[in-house]
C-alpha positions in Angstrom: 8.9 17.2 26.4 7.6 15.9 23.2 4.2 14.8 23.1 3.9 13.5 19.5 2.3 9.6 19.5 4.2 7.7 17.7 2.9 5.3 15.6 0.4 2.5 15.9 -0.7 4.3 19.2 -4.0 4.8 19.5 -6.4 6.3 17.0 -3.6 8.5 15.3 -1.8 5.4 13.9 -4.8 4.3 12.4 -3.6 6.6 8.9 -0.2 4.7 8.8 -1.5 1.3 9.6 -4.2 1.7 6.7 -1.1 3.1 4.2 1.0 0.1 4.9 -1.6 -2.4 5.0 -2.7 -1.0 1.0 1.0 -1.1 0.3 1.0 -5.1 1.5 -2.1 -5.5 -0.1 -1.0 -4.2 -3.6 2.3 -6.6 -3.1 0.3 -9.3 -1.9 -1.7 -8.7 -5.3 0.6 -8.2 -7.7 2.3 -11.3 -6.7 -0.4 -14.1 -7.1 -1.3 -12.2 -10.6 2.2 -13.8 -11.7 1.2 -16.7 -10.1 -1.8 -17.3 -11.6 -0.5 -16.2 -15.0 2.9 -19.3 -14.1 0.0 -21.8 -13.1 -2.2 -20.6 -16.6 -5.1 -19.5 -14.4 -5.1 -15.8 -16.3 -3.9 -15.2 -19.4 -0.7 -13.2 -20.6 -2.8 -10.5 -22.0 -4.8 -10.5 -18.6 -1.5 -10.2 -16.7 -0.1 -7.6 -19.2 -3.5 -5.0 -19.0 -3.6 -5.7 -14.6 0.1 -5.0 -13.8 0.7 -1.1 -15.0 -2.9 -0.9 -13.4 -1.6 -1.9 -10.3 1.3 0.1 -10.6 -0.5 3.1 -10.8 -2.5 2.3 -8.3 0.8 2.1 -5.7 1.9 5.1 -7.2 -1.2 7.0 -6.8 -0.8 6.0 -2.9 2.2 8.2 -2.9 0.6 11.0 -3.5 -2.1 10.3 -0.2 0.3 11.4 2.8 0.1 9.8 6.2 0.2 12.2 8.9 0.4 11.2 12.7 -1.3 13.1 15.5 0.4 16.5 15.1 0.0 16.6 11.7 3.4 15.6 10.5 4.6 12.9 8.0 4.4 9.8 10.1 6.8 6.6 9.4 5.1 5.7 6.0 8.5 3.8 4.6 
């Protein structure tokens, strides 16, 4: 029988909630800085420094694994 939690279940999913909710977040972000750049609230050389940060920033995630209960990659996708 296989007693692995899977994910969202109790304090184990925890990990994985937090790794998709920085993943939304960073979306989330990077969006309204186009938006605000569209609408002229930020300027073009705002937008241009922000973006790669951001990008770095979603690509540093990567490198944080999320593990479920037994230690194993947990559905991070």
């Amino acid at each position: 029988m296989n007693d692995v939690k899977t994910c969202g279940s109790g304090s184990c999913g925890s990990m994985v909630n937090k790794c998709k909710m920085m993943k939304a977040v960073l979306i989330v972000v990077f969006g309204l800085l186009f938006f605000a750049k569209a609408m002229m609230w930020v300027s073009a050389e705002t937008v241009n420094i922000v973006w790669p940060i951001l990008v770095i920033i979603g690509g540093l995630g990567k490198f944080c694994p999320c593990k479920n209960c037994a230690g194993q990659s947990a559905c991070c996708k």
